[in-house]
N, C-alpha and C positions, 0 to 999 in steps of 0.2 A: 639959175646958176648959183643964188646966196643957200639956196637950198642945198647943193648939192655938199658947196662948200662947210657949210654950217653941219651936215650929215656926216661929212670925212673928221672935220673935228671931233665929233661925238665917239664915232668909232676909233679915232688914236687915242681918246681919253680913257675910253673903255677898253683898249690894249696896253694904256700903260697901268692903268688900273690891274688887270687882268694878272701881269708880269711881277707887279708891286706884292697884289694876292698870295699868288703862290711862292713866291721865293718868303714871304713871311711863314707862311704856312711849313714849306720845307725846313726852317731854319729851328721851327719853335717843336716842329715833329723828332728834327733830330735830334735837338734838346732834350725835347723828353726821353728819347729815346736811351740818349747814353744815360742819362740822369734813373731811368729804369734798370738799364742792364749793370749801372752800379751800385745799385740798391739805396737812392736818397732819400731825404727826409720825406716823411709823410705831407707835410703842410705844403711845401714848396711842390711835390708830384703833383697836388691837387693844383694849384696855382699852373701850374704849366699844361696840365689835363685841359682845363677852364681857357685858356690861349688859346690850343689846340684846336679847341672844339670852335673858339671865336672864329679863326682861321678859316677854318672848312665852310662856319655859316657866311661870312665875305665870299668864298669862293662861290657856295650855293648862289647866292645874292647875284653876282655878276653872270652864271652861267644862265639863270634866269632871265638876265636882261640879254643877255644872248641872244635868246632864243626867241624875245620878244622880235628884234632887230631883224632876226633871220625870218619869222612872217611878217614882218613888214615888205622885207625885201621881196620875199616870195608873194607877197601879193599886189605887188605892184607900185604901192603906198612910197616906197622909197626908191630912188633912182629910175 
């Protein structure tokens, strides 16, 4: 049972994780985004390019651990 419970934590971590993710990612994509379609400084696009792409590699990173989870689960390993 400390297993099961120690498993369900693991998983809200990695959904609040998850949530935390992409609302960063959203937030720093629409940045650039207006920051593009108004034509800003060079230095700062890069800087925010450089977020962006941090962004997406956290998201890479958790859907990875994802996926770990889901064959665990699918092999029996978990629950």
């Amino acid at each position: 049972m400390d297993k099961r419970k120690r498993w369900r934590e693991q998983e809200q971590e990695l959904v609040e994780r998850w949530n935390a993710a992409a609302a960063r990612y959203q937030e720093v994509h629409a940045e650039f985004s207006r920051q593009a379609a108004a034509g800003g400084g060079e230095g700062t696009g890069e800087e925010l390019r450089l977020k962006v792409e941090q962004a997406r590699a956290d998201i890479q990173a958790l859907r990875r651990q994802v996926a770990r989870l889901k064959v665990e689960f699918e092999s029996g390993r978990r629950y």
